[in-house]
N, C-alpha and C positions, 0 to 999 in steps of 0.2 A: 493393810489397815483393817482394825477389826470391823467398823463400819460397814466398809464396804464389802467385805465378805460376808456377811449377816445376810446381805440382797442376794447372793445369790447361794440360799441355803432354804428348802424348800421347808425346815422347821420355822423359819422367820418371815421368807416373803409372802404366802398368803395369807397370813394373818396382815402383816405390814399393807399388803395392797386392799383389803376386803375394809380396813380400819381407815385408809385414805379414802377411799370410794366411797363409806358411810360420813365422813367430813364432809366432805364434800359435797355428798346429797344434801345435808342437812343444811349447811350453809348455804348451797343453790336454793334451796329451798326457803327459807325461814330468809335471808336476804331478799328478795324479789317478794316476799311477802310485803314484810316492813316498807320498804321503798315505794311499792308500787298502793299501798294504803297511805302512807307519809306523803307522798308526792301526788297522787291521784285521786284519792279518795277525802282525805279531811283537809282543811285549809286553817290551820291557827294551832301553834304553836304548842298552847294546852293540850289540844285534845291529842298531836303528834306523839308529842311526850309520855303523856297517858296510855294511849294504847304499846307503843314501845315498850312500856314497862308493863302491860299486861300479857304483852307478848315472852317477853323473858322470863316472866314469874311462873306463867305455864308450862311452858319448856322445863322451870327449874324442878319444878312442884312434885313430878314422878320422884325423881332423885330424892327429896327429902320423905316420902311415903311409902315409896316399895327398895328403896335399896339394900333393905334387913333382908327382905327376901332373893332381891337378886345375889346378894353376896352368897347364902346358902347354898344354891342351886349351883351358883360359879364353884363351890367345895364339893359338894356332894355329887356332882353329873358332870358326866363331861363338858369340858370347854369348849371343845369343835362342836359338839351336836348342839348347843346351847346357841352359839355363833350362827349355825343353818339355820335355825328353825326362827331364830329372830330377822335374820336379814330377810327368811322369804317372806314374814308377815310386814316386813319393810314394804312390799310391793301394794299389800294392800291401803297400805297408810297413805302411799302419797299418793294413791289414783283419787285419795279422798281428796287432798290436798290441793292434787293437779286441779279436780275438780271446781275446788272455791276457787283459786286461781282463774280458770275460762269464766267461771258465770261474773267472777268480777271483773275480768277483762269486756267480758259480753255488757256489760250494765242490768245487769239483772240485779232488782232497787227491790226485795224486798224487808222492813224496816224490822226490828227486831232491839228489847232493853234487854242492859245485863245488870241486875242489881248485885254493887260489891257489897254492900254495907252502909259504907260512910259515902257512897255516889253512885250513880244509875249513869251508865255508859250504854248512849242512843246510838245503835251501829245497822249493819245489815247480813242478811244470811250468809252471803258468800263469803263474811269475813268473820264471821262464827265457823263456817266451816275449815277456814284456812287455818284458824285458833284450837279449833279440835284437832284435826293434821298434825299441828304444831304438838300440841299436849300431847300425843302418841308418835312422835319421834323423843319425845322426851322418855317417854316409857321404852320405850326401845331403846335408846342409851344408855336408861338404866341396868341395864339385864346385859349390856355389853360392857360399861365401865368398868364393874371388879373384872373382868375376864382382858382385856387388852396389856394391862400392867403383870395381872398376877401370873399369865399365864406365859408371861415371859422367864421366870426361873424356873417353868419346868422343861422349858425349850431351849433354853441357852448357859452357857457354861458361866457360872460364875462372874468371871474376867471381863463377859459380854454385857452381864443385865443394863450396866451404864450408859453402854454404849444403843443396846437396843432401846431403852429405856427413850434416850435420846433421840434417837432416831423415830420411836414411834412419836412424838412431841411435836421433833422436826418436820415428820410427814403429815401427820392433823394438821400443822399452821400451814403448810405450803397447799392443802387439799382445802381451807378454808382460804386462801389464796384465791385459789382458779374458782372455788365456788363464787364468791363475793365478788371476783372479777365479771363473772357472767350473768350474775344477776345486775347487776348494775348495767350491763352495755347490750344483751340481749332483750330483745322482745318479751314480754311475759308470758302470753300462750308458746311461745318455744321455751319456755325457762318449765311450763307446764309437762311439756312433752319430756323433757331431760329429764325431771327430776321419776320419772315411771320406767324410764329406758336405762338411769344409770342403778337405781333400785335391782332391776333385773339383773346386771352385769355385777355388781356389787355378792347378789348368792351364790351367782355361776363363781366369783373369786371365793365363796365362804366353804365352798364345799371342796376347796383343798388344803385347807387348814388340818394339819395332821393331829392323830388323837389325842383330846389330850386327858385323861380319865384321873378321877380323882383320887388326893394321895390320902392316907391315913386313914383310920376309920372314918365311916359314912354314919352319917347321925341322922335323925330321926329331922323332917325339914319343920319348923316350926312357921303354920300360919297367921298366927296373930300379929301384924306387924307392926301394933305398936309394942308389946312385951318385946318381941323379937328387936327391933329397933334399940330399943332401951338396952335390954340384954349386950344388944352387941356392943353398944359405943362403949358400954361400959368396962366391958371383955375387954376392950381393943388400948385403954386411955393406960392400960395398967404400966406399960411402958412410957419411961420418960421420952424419949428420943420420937415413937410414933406419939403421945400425947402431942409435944410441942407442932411436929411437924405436920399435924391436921388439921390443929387448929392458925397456924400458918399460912397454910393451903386455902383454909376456908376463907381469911380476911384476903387474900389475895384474888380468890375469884368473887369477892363483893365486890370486889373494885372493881373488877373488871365486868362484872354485870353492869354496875352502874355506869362506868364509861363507854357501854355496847349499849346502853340504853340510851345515852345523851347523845351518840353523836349523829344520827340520821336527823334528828329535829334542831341540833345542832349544825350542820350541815347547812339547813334549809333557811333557816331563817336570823341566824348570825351570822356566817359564812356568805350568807346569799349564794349558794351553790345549788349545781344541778345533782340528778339523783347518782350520773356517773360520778360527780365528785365525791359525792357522797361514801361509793362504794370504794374510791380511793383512799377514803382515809380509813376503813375496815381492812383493807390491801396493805396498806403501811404498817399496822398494826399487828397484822398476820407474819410478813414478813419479819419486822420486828423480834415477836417471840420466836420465829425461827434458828434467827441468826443469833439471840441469846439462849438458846437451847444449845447451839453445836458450839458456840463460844465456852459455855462454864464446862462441858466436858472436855472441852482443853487443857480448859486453866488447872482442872482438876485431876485430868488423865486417868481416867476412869476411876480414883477414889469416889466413893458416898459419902459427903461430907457440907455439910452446912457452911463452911467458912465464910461463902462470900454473900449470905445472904442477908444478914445486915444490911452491908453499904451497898448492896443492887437494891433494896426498898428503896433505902433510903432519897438513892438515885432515882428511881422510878418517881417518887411523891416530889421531888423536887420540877421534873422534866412536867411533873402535870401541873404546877404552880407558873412554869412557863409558858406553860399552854394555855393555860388562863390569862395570862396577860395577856399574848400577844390576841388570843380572842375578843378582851376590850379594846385594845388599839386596832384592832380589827373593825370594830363596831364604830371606832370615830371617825372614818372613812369609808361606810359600807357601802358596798354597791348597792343600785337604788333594782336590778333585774339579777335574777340568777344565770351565776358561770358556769359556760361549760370548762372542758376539763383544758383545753388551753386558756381562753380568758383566765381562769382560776390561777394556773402554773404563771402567766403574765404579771398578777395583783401583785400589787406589794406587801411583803409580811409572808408570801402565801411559801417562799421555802424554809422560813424560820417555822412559820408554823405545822409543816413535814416532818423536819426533822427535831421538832416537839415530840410529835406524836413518836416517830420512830425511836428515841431515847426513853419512852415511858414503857415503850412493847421488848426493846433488847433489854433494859434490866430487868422487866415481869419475867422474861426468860430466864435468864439466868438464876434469880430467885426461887423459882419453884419448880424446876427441874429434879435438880438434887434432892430435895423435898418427896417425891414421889421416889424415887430411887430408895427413901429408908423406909418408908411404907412397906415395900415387897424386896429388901433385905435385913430388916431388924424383927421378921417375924419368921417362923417357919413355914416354910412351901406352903404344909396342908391348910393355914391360915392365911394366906396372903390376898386370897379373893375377898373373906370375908374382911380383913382391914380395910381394902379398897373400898368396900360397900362403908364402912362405918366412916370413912374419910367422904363418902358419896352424901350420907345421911349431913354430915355435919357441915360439909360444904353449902350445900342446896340449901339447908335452913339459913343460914347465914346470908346464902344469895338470894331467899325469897325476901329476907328481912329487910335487904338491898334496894331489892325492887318497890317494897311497899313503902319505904323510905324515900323512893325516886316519885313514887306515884303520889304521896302527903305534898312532900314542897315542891310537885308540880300544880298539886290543888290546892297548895297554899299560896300559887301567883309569885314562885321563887324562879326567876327566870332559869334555863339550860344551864348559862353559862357558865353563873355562880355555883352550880351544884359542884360543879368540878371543882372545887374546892376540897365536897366532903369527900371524896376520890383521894386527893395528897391526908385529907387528917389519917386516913384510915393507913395509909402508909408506915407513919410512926409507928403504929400499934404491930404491922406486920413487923416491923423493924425487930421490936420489943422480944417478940415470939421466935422472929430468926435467930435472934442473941439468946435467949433463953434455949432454944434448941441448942446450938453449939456447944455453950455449957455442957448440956448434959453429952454431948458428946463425948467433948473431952473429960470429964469426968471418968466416965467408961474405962477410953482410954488409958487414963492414970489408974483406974480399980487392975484393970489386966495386968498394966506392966508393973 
C-alpha cells in the first residue's frame, strides 16, 4: 500500500513526523491556554467567547500578513533549511508561552486593557503573554504552511502526492488529537513543561528532513507585503480549478474557526461540562477529519478530484443544524453543575450529540482534502509553495473575518448556541464553490479528450 510505504521512506517521514510534532505542540499549547483562561480565569459566558475569538484571530492574523513572504522563501530557499531554522526559533516561542502559562497558574494578577476598537478587553499579563506566544506560533505556521504541501511533489512520485497529501492531513488531525487530549486532562504547569521539551524534539526531527533546494529560476524575494500579497493572489487565481479550490478552502476553514471558537464556551456553559469534556469534543472533531481524510482517498483511489465535495458540505452543514438542535434540547434539561467526562457520556442526548459533532468533522475531511491535492498538482513544482501561501493569505482573511464575526454577535448578547447556525449557512456557499470547482474540472477534462 502506497500509504504505508511513504512511512518508511526517509524522503517522507521526517518531514511527516517533524509536521506531527509541530500539531501537536501547537494544539498542546493553544488548548491548555483557552481551557485553562475559559475555565479558570473569567466566569460569564461573554467574555469566554470573546477572548476565544481573540485567541484564534491571532493565531490567524500572521497567515493573512506575512504569507506573500512565506510562500517566496518556500520557492526561492530551500525547504529543509527553511523547516530548521523555524522549528529551532519554535523553542524560543513557547518558553514564552510556557512562561504566561506558570505565572497564570501561579496567580500572578497583574491587570492590564487591550483596546480593539469597537471594546476594551480588561485581562491580565500572564494572559497577554500566552496571546503573544500564541501570535508567534502563528508566524511560525506561516513560514511552514506553503512548505508541508508543496514540498511534497518534489519528494514524492506523482502516483504518491494523494496519498502523502492524505497522510500529512491524517497525521496533523491525529497530532491535534493527543495534543487536545492532554491539554484538557493534564495539569497546566506540566502542559508548560511539554510544550518546551516537545519544541526541542520537534528540530532534533526537522534536521532530517532531506534537501529540498529550489526548482526553476530564483527571483529576486520581494519585501513589501502588501504589493507582494496582492501580486501573488492575483498570480495564483489565474487558474480555474486553483481559483475555485481556494476559495473553497477559505469558507471551509471560517467555519471551522468559528466552531473552534464556540465550543470551549460552548462546552461550559450550555453543555454544563467540565474542561475534560470540553477537550473531548476538540478529540471528536480531530478524529473526525482524520477518518474523512483517509475515507475520500479511498473513494477516489488516489485520483485529484473534486467530486464529492459538494454533498460532504453539504453533509457537514447539515450534521451542524443537528447539532444545534440537540444543544436546545440540551438546554431544556440542563444540568444545574458541571460533568465530568463520565456524568457527561451518562446525560441524555449526550451520544446523539458525539456523533453530531463527529458527522460535521468526517465530511470537513473529506471536503477539503482533495481541495489541497489541486493546489500542488494544477500548478508547477517551482510554484507550488507560492500557491500554498496565496491559498494561506486567502484563507486567514476569510478566518479573521470569521473571528471578528464571532467576536460582534458575541458583543452583540447573540448567545453560543445560535451562532452555530451561521456555521451550516456558510456550508451552502462552500457547496456552491465545491460545485463550481468540479465544473471546471470536468471541463478541462473534455478540453484534453
Amino acid at each position: 500500500m502506497t500509504t504505508l510505504k511513504l512511512l518508511r521512506r526517509r524522503r517522507f517521514l521526517p518531514l511527516f513526523t517533524t509536521q506531527l510534532l509541530n500539531a501537536f505542540n501547537d494544539n498542546l499549547y493553544k488548548t491548555a491556554m483557552v481551557l485553562f483562561v475559559v475555565y479558570f480565569v473569567y466566569n460569564s459566558e461573554a467574555a469566554e467567547g470573546l477572548f476565544s475569538a481573540v485567541a484564534s484571530g491571532l493565531f490567524i492574523l500572521p497567515f493573512f500578513v506575512l504569507s506573500a513572504l512565506a510562500g517566496q522563501l518556500a520557492d526561492m530557499r530551500d525547504k529543509a533549511s527553511i523547516i530548521r531554522k523555524v522549528k529551532f526559533c519554535e523553542i524560543g516561542l513557547m518558553i514564552i508561552g510556557a512562561s504566561g502559562l506558570y505565572l497564570a497558574w501561579r496567580g500572578y494578577d497583574l491587570p492590564v486593557s487591550i483596546p480593539l476598537g469597537f471594546m476594551t478587553i480588561d485581562t491580565t499579563f500572564p494572559i497577554v503573554l500566552m496571546l503573544f506566544a500564541l501570535f508567534l506560533t502563528g508566524v511560525q505556521s506561516t513560514f511552514l504552511g506553503p512548505i508541508k504541501y508543496a514540498i511534497l511533489p518534489q519528494h514524492l512520485q506523482e502516483d504518491e502526492v494523494l496519498a502523502g497529501t492524505g497522510l500529512v492531513e491524517a497525521g496533523t488531525y491525529v497530532a491535534i488529537l493527543a495534543g487536545t487530549i492532554l491539554a484538557g486532562w493534564i495539569p497546566v504547569e506540566i502542559a508548560a513543561a511539554g510544550i518546551i521539551l516537545t519544541s526541542m524534539i520537534g528540530y532534533i526531527s526537522a534536521r532530517q528532513v532531506p534537501p529540498a533546494p529550489p526548482l526553476g529560476d530564483v527571483e529576486k524575494i520581494d519585501l513589501n507585503i502588501i504589493r507582494a500579497s496582492i501580486k501573488l493572489v492575483r498570480n495564483t487565481m489565474h487558474d480555474a480549478q486553483v481559483y475555485y479550490a481556494i476559495l473553497a478552502i477559505s469558507f471551509f476553514w471560517t467555519i471551522g474557526a468559528v466552531l473552534f471558537i464556540q465550543f470551549p464556551p460552548l462546552a461550559k456553559n450550555v453543555i454544563m461540562a467540565s474542561k475534560e469534556v470540553a477537550s473531548v469534543f476538540l478529540v471528536v472533531f480531530s478524529v473526525g477529519v482524520a477518518i474523512g481524510s483517509v475515507t475520500i482517498n479511498h473513494l477516489l483511489k488516489g485520483t485529484v478530484s473534486a467530486r464529492y465535495s459538494p454533498v460532504s458540505v453539504i453533509a457537514m452543514g447539515a450534521f451542524v443544524v443537528a447539532f444545534y438542535v440537540v444543544c436546545k434540547m440540551w438546554q431544556a434539561d440542563q444540568p444545574t453543575e458541571l460533568l465530568n467526562v463520565a456524568e457527561f457520556i451518562a446525560w441524555p442526548m449526550a451520544t446523539v450529540l458525539l456523533l453530531c459533532l463527529l458527522g460535521i468533522s468526517v465530511a470537513g475531511g473529506m471536503f477539503v482534502v482533495p481541495l489541497y491535492a489541486f493546489l500542488t498538482t494544477r500548478v508547477a513544482t517551482s510554484q507550488a509553495s507560492r500557491t500554498i501561501a496565496a491559498n494561506n493569505i486567502v484563507n486567514s482573511g476569510a478566518m479573521v473575518g470569521g473571528s471578528l464575526m464571532a467576536m460582534a454577535l458575541t458583543a452583540a448578547g447573540i448567545p453560543i448556541a445560535e451562532q452555530l447556525l451561521l456555521s451550516a449557512g456558510m456550508c451552502l456557499i462552500s457547496a456552491w464553490l465545491g460545485k463550481r470547482l468540479h465544473n471546471a474540472e470536468l471541463t478541462e477534462q473534455a478540453a484534453i479528450a
